[in-house]
C-alpha positions as CSV (number, residue, x, y, z in Angstrom):
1,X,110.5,95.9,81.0
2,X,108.8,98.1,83.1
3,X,108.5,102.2,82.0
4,X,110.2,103.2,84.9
5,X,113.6,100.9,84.1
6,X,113.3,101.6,81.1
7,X,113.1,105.3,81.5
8,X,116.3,104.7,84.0
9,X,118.0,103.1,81.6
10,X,117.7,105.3,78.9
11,X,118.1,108.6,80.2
12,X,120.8,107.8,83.1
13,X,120.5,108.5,87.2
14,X,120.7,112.5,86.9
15,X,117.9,113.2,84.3
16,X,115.7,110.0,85.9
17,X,116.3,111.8,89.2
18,X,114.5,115.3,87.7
19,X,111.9,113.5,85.8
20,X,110.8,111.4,88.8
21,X,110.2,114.5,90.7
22,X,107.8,115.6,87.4
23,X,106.1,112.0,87.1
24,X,105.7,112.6,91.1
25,X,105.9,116.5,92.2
26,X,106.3,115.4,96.0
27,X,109.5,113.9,95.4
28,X,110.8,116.6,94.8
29,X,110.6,118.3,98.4
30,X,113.7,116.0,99.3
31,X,115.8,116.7,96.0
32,X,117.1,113.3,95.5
33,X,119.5,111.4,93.4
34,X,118.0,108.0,92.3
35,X,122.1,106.2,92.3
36,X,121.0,102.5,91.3
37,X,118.2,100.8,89.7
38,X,117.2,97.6,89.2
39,X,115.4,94.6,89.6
40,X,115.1,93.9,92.9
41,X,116.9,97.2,94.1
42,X,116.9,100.6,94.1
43,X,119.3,103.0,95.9
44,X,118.8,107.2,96.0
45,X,120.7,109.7,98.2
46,X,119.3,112.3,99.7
47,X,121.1,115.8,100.9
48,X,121.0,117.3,104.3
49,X,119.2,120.9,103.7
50,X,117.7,123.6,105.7
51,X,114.3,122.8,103.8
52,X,114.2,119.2,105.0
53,X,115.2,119.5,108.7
54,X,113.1,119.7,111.9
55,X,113.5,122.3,114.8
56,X,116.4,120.1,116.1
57,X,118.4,120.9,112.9
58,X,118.5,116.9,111.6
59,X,116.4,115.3,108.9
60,X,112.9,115.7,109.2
61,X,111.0,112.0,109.9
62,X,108.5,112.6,106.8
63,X,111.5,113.3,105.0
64,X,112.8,110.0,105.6
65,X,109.8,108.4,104.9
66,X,109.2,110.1,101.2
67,X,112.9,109.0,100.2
68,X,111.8,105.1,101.6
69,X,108.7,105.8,99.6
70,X,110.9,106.9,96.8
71,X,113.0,104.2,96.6
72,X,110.3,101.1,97.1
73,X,108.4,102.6,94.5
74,X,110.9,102.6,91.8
75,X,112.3,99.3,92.5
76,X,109.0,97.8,92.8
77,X,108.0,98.9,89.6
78,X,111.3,97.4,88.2
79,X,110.7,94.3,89.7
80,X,107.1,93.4,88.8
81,X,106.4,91.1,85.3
82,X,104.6,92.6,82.1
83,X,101.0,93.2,83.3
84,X,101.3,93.9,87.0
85,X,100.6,96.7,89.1
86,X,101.1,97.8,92.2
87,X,100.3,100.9,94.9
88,X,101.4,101.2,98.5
89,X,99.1,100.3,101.1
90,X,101.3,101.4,104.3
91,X,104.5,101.8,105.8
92,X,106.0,100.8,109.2
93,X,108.8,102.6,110.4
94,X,111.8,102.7,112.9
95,X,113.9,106.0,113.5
96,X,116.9,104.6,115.0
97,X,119.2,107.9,115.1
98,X,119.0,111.7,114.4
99,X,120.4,112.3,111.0
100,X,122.7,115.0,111.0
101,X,124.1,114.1,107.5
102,X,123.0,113.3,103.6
103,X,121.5,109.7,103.8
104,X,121.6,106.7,101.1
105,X,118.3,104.6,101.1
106,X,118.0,101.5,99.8
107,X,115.4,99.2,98.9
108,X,116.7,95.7,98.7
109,X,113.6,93.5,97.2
110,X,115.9,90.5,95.9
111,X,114.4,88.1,98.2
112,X,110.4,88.8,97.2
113,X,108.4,86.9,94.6
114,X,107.5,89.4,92.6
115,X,105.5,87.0,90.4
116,X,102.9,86.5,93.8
117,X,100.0,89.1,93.3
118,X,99.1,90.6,97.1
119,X,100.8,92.0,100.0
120,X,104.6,92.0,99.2
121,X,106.5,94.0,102.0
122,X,109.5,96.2,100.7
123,X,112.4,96.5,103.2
124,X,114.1,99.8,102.9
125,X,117.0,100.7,104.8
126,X,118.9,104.1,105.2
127,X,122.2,105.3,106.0
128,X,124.3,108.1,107.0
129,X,127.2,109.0,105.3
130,X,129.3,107.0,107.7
131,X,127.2,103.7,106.6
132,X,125.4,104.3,110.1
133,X,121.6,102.7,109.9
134,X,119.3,105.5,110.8
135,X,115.9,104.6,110.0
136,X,114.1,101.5,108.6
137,X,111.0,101.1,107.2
138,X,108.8,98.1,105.7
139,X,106.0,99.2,103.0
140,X,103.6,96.8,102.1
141,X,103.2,97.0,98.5
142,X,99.5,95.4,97.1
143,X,100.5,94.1,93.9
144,X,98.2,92.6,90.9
145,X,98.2,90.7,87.9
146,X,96.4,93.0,84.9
């Protein structure tokens, strides 16, 4: 089982939440709440604050991005076999609407072969907190045997 699951797992979302910001210091510029965690998913809210908006008063885009990040990391990491690795090697993105809310993102990986060392693209998807889609985002994970 991966450290990170495990960590999960054994210490519950709320104290895996604080320790991911101290295993990764920029996570914590978006103060999130890692919700869900598992194999092939992970799921982390994210709260609408003055220290993550833009001049127009909604969520900042690089805000979005480091909670996509956030959650494709984690569940990657969950997902991979004894032995693997894995590091991000870029991100695609769509900002569909202004966020004026807390978002939810999710990183749904059920349908990747996580067994398949190279490029495996994450999908991450976030919402509003009336379910609304406001920003997608593929990152194309490299991942390696050893």
């Amino acid at each position: 089982m991966s450290q990170i699951l495990n960590l999960f797992n054994s210490v519950g979302p709320e104290q895996f939440s604080t320790m991911i910001c101290q295993i990764a210091p920029y996570f914590s510029t978006i103060t999130p709440s890692v919700t869900a965690l598992r194999p092939g998913y992970a799921e982390a809210t994210v709260p609408l604050r003055k220290e993550v908006t833009n001049h127009l008063g909604t969520m900042h885009a690089i805000a979005l991005c480091n909670a996509a990040e956030l959650v494709a990391g984690t569940m990657t990491d969950a997902s991979l076999p004894a032995g693997y690795r894995w590091i991000p090697k870029g991100m695609s993105v769509e900002y569909l609407a202004k966020v004026k809310t807390d978002i939810r993102a999710v990183a749904d990986g059920s349908g990747i072969d996580w067994a398949q060392a190279g490029d495996q693209v994450v999908p991450v998807d976030v919402f509003d907190t009336e379910g609304k889609k406001v920003f997608a985002a593929r990152i194309t994970m490299n991942v390696k045997a050893g």
